[in-house]
PyMOL Python script that loads the backbone (N, CA, C, O; Angstrom):
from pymol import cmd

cmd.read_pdbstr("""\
ATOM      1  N   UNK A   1     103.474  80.087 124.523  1.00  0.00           N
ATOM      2  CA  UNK A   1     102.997  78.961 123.739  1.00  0.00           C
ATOM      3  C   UNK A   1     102.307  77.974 124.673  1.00  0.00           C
ATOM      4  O   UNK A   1     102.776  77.663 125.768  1.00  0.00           O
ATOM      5  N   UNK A   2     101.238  77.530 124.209  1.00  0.00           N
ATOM      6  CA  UNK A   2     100.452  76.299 124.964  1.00  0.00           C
ATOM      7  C   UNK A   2     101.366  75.066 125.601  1.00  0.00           C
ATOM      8  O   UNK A   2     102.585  75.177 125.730  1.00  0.00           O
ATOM      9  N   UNK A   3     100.953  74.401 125.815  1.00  0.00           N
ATOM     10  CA  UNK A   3     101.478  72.758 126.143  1.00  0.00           C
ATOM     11  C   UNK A   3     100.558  72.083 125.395  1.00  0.00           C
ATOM     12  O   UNK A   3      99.330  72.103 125.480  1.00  0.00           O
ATOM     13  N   UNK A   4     101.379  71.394 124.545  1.00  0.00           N
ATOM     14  CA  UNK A   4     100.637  70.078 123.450  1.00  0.00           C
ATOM     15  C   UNK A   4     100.303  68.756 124.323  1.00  0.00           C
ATOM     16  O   UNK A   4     101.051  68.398 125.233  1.00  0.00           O
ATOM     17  N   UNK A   5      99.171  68.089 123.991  1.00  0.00           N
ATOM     18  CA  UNK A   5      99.412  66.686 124.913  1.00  0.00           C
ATOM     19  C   UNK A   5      99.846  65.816 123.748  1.00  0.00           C
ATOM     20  O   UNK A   5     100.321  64.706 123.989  1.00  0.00           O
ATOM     21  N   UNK A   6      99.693  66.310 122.315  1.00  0.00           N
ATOM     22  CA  UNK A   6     100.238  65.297 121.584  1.00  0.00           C
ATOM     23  C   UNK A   6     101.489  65.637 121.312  1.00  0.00           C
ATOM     24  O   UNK A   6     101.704  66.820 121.576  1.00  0.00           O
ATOM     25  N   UNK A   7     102.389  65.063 120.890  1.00  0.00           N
ATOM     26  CA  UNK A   7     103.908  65.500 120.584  1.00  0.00           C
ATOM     27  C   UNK A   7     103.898  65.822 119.547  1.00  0.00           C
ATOM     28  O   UNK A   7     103.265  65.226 118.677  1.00  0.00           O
ATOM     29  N   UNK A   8     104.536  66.763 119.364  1.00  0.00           N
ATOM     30  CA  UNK A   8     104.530  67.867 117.907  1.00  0.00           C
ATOM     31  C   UNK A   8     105.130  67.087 116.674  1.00  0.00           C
ATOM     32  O   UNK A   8     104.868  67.612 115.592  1.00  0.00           O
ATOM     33  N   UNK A   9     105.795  66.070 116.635  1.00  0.00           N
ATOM     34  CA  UNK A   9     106.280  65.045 115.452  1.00  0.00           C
ATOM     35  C   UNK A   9     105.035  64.892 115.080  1.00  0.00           C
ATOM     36  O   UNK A   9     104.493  65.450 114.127  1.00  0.00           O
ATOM     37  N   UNK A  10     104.313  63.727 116.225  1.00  0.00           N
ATOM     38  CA  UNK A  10     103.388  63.233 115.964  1.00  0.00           C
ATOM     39  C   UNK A  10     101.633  64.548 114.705  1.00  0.00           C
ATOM     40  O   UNK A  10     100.753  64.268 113.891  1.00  0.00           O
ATOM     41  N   UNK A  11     102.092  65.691 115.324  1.00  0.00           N
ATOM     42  CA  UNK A  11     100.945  66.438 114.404  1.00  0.00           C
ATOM     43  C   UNK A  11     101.352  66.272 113.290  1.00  0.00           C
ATOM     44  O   UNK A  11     100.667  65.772 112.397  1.00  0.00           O
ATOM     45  N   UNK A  12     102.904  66.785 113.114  1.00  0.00           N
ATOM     46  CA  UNK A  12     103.379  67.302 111.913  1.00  0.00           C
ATOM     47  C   UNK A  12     102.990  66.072 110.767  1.00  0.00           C
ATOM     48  O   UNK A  12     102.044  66.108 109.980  1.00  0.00           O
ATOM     49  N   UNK A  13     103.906  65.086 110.899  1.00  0.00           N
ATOM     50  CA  UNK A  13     103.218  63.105 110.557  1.00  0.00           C
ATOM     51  C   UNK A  13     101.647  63.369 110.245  1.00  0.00           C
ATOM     52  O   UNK A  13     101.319  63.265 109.063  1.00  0.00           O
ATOM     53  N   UNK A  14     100.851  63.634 110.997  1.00  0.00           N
ATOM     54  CA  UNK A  14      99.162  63.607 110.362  1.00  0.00           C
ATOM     55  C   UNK A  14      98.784  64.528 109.487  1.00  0.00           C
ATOM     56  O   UNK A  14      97.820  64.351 108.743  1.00  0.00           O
ATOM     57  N   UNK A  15      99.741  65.958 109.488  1.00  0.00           N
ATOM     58  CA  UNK A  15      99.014  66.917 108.546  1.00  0.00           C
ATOM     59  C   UNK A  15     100.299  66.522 107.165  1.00  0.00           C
ATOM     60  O   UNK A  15      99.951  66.584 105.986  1.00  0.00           O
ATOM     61  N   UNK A  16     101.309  66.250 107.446  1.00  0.00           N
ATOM     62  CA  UNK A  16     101.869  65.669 106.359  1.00  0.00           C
ATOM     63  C   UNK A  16     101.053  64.221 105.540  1.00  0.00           C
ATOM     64  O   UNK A  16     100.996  64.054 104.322  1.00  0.00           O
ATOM     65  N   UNK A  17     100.671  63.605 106.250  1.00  0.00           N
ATOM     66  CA  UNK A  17      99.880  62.263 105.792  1.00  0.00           C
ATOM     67  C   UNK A  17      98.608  62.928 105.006  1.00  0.00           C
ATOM     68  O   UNK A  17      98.508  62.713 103.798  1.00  0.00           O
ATOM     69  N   UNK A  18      97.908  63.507 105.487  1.00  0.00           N
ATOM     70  CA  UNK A  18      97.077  64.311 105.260  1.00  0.00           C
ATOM     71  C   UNK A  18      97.040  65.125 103.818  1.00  0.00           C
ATOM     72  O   UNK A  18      96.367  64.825 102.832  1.00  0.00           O
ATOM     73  N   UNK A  19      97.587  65.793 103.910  1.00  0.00           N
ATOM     74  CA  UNK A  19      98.412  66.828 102.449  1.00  0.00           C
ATOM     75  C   UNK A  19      98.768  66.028 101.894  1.00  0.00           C
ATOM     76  O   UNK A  19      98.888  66.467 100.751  1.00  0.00           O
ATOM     77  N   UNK A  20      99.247  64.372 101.927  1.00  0.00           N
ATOM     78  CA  UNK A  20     100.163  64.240 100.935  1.00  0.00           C
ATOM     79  C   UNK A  20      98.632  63.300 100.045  1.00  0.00           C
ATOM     80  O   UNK A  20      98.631  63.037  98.842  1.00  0.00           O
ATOM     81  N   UNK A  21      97.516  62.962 100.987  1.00  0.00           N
ATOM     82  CA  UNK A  21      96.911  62.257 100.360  1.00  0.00           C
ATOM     83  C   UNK A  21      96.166  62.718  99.526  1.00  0.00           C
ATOM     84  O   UNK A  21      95.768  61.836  98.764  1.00  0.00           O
ATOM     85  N   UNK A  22      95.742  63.801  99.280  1.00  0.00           N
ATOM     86  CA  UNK A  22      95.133  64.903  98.740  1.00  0.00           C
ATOM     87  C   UNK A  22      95.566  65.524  97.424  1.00  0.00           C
ATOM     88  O   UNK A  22      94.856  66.234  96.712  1.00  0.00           O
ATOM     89  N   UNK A  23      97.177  65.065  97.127  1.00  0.00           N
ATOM     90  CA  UNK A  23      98.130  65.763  96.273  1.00  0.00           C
ATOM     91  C   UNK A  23      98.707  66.773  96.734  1.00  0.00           C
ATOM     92  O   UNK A  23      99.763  66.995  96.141  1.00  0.00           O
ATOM     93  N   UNK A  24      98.377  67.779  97.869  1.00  0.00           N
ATOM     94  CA  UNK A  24      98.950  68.891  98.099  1.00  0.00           C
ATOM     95  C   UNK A  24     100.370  68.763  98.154  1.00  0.00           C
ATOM     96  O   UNK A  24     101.268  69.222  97.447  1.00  0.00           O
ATOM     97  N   UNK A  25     100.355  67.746  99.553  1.00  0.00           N
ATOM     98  CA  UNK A  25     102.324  67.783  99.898  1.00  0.00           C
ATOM     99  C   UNK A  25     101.841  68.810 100.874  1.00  0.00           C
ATOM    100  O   UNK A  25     100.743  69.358 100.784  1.00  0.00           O
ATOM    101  N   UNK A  26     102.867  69.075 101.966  1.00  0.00           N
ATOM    102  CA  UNK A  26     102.828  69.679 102.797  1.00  0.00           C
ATOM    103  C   UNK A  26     103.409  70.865 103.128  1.00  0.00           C
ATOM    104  O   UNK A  26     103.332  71.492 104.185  1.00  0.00           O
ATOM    105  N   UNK A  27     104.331  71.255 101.556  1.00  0.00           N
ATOM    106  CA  UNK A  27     104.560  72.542 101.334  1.00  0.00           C
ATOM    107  C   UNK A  27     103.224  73.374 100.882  1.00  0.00           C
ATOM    108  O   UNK A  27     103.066  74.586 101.029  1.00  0.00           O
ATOM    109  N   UNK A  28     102.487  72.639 100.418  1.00  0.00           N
ATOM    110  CA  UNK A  28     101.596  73.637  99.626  1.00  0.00           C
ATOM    111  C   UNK A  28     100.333  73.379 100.741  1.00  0.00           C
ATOM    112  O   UNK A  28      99.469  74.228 100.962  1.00  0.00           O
ATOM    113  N   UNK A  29     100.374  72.422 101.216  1.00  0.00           N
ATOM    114  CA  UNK A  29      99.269  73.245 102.639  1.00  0.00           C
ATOM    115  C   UNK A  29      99.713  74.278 103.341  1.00  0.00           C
ATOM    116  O   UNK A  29      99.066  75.303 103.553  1.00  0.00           O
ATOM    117  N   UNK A  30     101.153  73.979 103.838  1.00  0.00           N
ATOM    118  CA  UNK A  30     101.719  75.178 104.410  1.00  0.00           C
ATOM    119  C   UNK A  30     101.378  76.480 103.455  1.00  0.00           C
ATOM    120  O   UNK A  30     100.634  77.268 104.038  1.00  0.00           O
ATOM    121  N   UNK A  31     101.665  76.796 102.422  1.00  0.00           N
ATOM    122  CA  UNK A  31     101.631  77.582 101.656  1.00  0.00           C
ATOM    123  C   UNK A  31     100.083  78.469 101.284  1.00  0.00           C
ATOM    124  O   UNK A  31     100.108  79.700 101.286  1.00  0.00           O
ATOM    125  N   UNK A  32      98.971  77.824 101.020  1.00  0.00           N
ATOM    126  CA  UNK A  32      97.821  77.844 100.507  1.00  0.00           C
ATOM    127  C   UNK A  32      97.167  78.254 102.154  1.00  0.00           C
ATOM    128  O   UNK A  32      96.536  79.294 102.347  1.00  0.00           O
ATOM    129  N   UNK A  33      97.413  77.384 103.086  1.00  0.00           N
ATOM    130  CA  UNK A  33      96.999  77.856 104.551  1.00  0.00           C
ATOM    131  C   UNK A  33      97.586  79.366 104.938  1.00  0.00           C
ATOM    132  O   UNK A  33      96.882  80.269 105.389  1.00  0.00           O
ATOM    133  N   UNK A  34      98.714  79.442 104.730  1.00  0.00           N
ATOM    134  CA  UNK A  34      99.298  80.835 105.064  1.00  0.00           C
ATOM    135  C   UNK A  34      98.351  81.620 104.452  1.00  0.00           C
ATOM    136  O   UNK A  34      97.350  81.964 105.082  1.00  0.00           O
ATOM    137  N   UNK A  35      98.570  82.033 103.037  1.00  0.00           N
ATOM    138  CA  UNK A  35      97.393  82.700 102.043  1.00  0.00           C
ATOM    139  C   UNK A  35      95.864  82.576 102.935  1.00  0.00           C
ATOM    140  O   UNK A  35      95.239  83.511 103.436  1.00  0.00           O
ATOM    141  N   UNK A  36      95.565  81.342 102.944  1.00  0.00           N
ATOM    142  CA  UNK A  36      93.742  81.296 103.465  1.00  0.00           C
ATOM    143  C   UNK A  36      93.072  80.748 102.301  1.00  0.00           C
ATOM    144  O   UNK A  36      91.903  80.972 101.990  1.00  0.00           O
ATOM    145  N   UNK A  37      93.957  79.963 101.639  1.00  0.00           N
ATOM    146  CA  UNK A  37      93.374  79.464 100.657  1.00  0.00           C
ATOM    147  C   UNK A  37      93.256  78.006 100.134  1.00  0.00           C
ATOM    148  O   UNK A  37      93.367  77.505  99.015  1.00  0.00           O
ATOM    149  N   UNK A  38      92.990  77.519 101.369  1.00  0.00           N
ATOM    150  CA  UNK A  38      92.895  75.649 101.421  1.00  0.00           C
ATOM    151  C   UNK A  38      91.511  75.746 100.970  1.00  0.00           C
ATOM    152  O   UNK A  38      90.802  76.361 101.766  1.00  0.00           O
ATOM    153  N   UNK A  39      90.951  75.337  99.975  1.00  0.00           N
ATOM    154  CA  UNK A  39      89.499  74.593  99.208  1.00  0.00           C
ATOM    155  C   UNK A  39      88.832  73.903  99.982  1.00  0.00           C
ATOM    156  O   UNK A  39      87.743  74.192 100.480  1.00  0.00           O
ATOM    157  N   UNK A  40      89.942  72.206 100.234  1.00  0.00           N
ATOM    158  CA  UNK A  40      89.919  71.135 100.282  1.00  0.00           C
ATOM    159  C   UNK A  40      89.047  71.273 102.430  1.00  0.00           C
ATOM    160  O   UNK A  40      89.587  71.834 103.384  1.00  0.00           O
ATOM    161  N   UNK A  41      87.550  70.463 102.419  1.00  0.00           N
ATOM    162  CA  UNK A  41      87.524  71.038 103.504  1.00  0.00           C
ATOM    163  C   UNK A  41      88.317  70.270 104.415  1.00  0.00           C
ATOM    164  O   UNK A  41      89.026  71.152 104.900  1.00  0.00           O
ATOM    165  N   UNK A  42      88.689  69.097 105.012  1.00  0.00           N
ATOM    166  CA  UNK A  42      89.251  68.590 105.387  1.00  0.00           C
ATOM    167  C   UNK A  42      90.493  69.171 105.847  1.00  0.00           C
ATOM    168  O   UNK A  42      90.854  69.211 107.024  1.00  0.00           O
ATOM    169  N   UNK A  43      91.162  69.647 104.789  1.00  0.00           N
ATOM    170  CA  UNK A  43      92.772  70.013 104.830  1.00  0.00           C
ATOM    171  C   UNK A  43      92.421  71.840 105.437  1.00  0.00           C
ATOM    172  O   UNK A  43      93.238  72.387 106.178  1.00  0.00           O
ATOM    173  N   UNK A  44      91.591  72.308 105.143  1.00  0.00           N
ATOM    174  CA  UNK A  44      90.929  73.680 105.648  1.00  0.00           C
ATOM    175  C   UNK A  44      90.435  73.825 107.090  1.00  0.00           C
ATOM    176  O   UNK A  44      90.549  74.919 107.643  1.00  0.00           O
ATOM    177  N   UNK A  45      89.769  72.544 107.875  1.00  0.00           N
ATOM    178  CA  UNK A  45      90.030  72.607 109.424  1.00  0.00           C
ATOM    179  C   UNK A  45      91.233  72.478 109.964  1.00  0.00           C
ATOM    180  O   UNK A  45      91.662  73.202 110.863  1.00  0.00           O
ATOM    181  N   UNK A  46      91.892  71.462 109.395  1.00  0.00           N
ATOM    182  CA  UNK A  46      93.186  70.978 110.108  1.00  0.00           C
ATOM    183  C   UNK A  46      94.442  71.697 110.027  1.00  0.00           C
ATOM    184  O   UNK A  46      95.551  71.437 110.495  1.00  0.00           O
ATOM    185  N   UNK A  47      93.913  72.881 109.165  1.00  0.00           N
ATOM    186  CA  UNK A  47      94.684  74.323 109.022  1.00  0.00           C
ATOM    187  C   UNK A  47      94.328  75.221 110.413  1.00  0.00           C
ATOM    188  O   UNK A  47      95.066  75.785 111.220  1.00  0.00           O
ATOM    189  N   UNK A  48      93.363  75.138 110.351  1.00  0.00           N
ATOM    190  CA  UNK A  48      92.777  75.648 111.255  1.00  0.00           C
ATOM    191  C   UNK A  48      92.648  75.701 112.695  1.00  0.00           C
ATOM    192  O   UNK A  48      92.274  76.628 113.414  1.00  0.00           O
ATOM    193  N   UNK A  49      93.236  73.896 113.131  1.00  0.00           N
ATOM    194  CA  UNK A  49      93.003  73.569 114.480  1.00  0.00           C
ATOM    195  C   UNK A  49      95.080  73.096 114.549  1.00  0.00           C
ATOM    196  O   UNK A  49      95.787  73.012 115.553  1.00  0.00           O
ATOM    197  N   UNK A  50      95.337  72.961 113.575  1.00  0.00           N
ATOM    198  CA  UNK A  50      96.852  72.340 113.766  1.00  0.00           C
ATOM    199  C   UNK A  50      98.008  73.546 112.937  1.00  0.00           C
ATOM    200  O   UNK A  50      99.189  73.407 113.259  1.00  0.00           O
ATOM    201  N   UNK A  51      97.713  74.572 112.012  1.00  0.00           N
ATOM    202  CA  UNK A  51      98.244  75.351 110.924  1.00  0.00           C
ATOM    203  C   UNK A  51      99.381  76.220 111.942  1.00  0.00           C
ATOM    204  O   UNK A  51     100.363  76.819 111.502  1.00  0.00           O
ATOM    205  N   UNK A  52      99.065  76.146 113.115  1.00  0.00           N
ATOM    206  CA  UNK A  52     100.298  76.920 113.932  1.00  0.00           C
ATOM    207  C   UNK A  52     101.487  76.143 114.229  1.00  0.00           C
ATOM    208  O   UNK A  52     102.649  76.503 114.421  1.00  0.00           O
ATOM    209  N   UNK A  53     101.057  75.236 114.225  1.00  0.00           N
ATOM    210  CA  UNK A  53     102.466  74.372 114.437  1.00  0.00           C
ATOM    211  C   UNK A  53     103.508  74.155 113.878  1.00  0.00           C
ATOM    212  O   UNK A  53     104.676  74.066 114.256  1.00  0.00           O
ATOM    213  N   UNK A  54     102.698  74.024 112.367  1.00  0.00           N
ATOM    214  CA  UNK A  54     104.301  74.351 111.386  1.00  0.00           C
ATOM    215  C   UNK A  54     105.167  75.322 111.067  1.00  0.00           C
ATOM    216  O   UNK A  54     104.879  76.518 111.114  1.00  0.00           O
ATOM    217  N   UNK A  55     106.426  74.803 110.678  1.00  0.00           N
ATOM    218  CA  UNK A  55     107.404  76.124 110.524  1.00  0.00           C
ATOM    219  C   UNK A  55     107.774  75.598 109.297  1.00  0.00           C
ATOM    220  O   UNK A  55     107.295  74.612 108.737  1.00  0.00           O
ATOM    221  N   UNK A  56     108.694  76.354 108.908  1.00  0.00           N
ATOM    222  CA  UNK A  56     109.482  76.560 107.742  1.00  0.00           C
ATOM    223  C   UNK A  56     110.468  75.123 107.747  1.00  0.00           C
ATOM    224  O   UNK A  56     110.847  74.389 106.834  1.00  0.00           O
ATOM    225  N   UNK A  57     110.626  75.109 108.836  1.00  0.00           N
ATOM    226  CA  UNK A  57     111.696  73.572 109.152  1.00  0.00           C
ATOM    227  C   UNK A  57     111.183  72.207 108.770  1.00  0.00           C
ATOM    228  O   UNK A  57     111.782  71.173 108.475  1.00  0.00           O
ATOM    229  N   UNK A  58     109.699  72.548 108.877  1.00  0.00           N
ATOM    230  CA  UNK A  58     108.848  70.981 108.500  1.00  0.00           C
ATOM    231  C   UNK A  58     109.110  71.096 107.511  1.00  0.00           C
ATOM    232  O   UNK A  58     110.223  70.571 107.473  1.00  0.00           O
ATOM    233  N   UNK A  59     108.822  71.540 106.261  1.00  0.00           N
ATOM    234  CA  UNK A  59     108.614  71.653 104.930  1.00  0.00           C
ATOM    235  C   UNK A  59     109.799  70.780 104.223  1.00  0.00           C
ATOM    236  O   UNK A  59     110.934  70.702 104.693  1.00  0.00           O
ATOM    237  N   UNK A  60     109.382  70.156 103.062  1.00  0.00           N
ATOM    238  CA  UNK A  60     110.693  69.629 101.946  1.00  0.00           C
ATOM    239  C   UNK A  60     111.113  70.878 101.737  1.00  0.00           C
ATOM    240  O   UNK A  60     110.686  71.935 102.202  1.00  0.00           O
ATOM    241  N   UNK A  61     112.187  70.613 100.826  1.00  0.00           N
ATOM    242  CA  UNK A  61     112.745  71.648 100.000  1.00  0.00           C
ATOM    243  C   UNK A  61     111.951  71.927  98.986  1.00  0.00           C
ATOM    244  O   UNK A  61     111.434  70.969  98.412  1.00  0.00           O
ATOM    245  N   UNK A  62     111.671  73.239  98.535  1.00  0.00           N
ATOM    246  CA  UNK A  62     110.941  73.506  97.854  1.00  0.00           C
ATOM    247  C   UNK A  62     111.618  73.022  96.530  1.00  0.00           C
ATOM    248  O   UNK A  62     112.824  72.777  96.489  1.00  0.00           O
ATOM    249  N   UNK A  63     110.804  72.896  95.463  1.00  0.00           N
ATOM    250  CA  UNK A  63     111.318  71.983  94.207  1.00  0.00           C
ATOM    251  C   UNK A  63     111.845  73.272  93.319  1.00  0.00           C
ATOM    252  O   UNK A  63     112.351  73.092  92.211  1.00  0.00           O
TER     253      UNK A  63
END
""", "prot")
cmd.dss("prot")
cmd.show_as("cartoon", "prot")
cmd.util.cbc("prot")
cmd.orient("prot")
């Protein structure tokens, strides 16, 4: 695994902020990113440049 210079809270916090502003929530970026199926372009780079970082542990509980 790389070395982050940002601290991994700190990503998780922006792509959560991110997703949540959008309506997604950050289960369903997680979710829709896994698939390859983020629309939204915004939320579709930051899948892209940040989507490895999350785990299963970030996520709410699924509803």
């Amino acid at each position: 695994m790389s070395s982050l210079t940002v601290p991994r809270e700190d990503i998780v916090e922006m792509l959560r902020r991110n997703a949540d502003a959008t309506g997604l929530g950050l289960r369903g970026f997680y979710e829709l990113g896994k698939e390859d199926r983020l629309d939204h372009p915004l939320l579709r780079d930051l899948w892209l440049i940040w989507g490895d970082v999350l785990t299963e542990e970030d996520l709410p509980p699924a509803a």
